[in-house]
C-alpha positions, 0 to 999 in steps of 0.5 A: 472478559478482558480478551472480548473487550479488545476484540470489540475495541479493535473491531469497532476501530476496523468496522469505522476505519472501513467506513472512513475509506469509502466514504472519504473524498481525499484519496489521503485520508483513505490511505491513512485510514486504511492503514489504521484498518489493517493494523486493527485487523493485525490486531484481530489475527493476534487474539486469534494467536495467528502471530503469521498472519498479522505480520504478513498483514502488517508487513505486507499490506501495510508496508506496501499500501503508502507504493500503490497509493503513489502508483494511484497518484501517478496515475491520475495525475494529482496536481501536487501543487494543490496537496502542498497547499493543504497539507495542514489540513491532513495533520487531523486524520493522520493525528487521529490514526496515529493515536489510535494506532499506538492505542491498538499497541498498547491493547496487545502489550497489555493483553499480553501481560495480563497472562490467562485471563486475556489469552485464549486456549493455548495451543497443543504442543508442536502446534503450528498455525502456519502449517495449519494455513498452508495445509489449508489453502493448498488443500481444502482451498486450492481452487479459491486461492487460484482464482484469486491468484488469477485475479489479482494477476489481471489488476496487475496486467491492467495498471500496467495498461493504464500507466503506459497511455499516451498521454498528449504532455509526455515527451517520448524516445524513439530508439528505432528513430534515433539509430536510423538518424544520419549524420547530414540530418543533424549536422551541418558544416557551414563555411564562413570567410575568416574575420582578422581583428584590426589591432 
């Protein structure tokens, strides 16, 4: 009973942080609540005793979402200005995140110390559900984890081709223009009559 209602607890906060991502206007509230959205989903993984899984979440998802959130600033061109401006306006939902963040730690903690009534079916001895998961995507899942690998490879390619635009405001170098560069076009010796001071 316990272990279902801190799966429908985690699962209600990930069904509406999903829904805050998507249907919020502020590209920082959307980064905030997918945050929140992987750690209840990090939180699933650990019901489930796939502690590998939820650290690669965690670690991965959640450690690297706050870089690609800058890489998407950059790349549209927030004026920072204006975010500095409203930046009060962000302490609700980061608030609100956090408190719910810290209430998802103190589910597991708990659930964990519950003992047998919160845990599920304990697994066989030498069991191991990272072995499990790379016999399965290596094998049964070969095909799909190419492809997404395929994918996730054009997203890159792309954001790569998107950053590197000609943009009209952005000063450029050009090493081919500058080693080409002679010395009469930079430098011009001027002769002038020597001036004596009266004393």
């Amino acid at each position: 009973m316990t272990q279902t209602l801190i799966f429908y607890a985690f699962a209600a906060i990930l069904v509406f942080a999903a829904l805050r991502v998507v249907t919020t206007r502020n590209p920082v509230h959307a980064a905030l609540w997918l945050v929140l959205s992987f750690f209840s989903a990090a939180g699933i993984w650990l019901l489930l005793q796939a502690e590998f899984l939820a650290i690669a979440l965690v670690l991965v998802y959640v450690g690297a979402v706050m870089v690609l959130f800058l890489f998407v600033v950059m790349m549209l061109d927030v004026n920072f200005e204006k975010l500095r401006e409203r930046f009060r306006s962000y302490i609700p939902v980061a608030a609100t995140v956090g408190i719910l963040v810290l209430v998802e730690m103190t589910l597991v903690i708990l659930g964990s110390y519950l003992g047998e009534r919160a845990a599920p079916p304990a697994a066989a001895a030498g069991y191991s559900n990272t072995k499990a998961l790379g016999l399965l995507i290596y094998t049964d899942y070969a095909y799909p984890f190419e492809i997404a690998g395929f994918i996730l490879l054009v997203a890159i390619v792309a954001a790569i081709a998107l950053t590197h635009r000609r943009r009209p405001k952005t000063k450029h170098q050009s090493p081919s223009a500058q080693i080409r560069v002679r010395r009469d076009e930079r430098l011009r010796i001027v002769h002038m009559p020597a001036e004596k001071r009266e004393p």
